[in-house]
C-alpha positions in Angstrom: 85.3 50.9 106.3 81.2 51.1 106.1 81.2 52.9 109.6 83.7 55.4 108.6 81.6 56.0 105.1 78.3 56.4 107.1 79.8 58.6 109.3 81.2 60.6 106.8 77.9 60.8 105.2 76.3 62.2 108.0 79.0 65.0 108.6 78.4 66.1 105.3 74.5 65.8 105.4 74.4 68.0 109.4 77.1 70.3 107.1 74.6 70.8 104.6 71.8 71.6 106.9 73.8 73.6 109.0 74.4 76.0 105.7 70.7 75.9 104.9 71.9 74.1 101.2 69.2 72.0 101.6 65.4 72.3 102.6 62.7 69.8 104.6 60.0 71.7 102.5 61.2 71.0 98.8 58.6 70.9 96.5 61.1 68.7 94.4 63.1 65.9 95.9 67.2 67.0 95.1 66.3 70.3 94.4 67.4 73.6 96.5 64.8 76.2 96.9 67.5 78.9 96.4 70.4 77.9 95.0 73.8 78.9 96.9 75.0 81.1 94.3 72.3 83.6 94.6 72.7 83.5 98.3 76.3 83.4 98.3 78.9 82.3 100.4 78.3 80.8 103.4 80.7 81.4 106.0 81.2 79.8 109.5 79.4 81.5 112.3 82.0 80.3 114.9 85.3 81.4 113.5 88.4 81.7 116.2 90.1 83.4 113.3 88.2 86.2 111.9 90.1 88.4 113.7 93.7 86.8 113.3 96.2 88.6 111.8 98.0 87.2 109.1 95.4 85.0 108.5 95.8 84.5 104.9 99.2 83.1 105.5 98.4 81.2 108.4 95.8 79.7 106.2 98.8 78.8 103.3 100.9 77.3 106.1 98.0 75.1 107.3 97.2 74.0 103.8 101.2 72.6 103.3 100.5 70.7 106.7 97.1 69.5 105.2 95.1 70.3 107.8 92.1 71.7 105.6 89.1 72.5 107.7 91.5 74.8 110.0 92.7 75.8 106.0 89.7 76.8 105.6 88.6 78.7 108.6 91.8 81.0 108.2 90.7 81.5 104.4 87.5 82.6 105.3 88.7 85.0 108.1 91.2 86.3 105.4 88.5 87.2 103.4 86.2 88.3 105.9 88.8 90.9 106.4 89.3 91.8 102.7 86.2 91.0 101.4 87.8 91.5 97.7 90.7 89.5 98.2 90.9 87.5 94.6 93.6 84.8 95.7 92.4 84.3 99.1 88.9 83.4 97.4 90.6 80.8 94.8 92.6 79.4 97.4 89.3 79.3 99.7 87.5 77.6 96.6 90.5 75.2 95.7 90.7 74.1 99.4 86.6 73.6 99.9 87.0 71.4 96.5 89.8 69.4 98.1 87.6 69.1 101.4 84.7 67.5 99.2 82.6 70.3 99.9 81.7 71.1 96.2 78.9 73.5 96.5 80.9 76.2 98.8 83.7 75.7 96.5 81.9 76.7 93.3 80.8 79.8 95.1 84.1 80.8 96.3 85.8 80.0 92.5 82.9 82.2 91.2 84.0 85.3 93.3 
């Protein structure tokens, strides 16, 4: 429905402002001051997880159930843990992309 789309939208745009990807004082409209791949990944601040063991795995069982924000906070603890964790980044990447979050999911496919 419209409501649902419009309340979507505005998710994504609080997401995005949240993350910094976008800035009230662009000199162009659409454009990012500093694009997210030169300041990298941007992880959440609030994480229950980033000390969870196992969290890589917990992270694979949550992404069979489909529940892929929670997906994605275990990812991101996994890797907060192993910083140079190659799977754990494509599967973070793969899961942002599937979560229409397309700018942190370049970022984590790039790493």
């Amino acid at each position: 429905s419209d409501t649902e789309f419009w309340d979507k939208m505005q998710a994504e745009w609080e997401e995005m402002a949240r993350r910094n990807w976008i800035s009230e004082n662009q000199e162009t409209p659409g454009h990012v001051t500093i694009s997210t791949i030169e300041k990298g990944y941007y992880f959440h601040t609030d994480n229950p997880f980033k000390d969870w063991p196992g969290a890589f795995e917990e992270g694979l069982k949550k992404m069979k159930e489909g529940d892929l924000p929670v997906t994605i906070l275990y990812l991101e603890a996994a890797i907060l843990q192993e910083p140079n964790d190659a799977e754990a980044w494509q599967f973070l990447g793969t899961t942002q992309a599937e979560n229409e979050n397309e700018q942190a999911a370049i970022v984590a496919l790039q790493r």
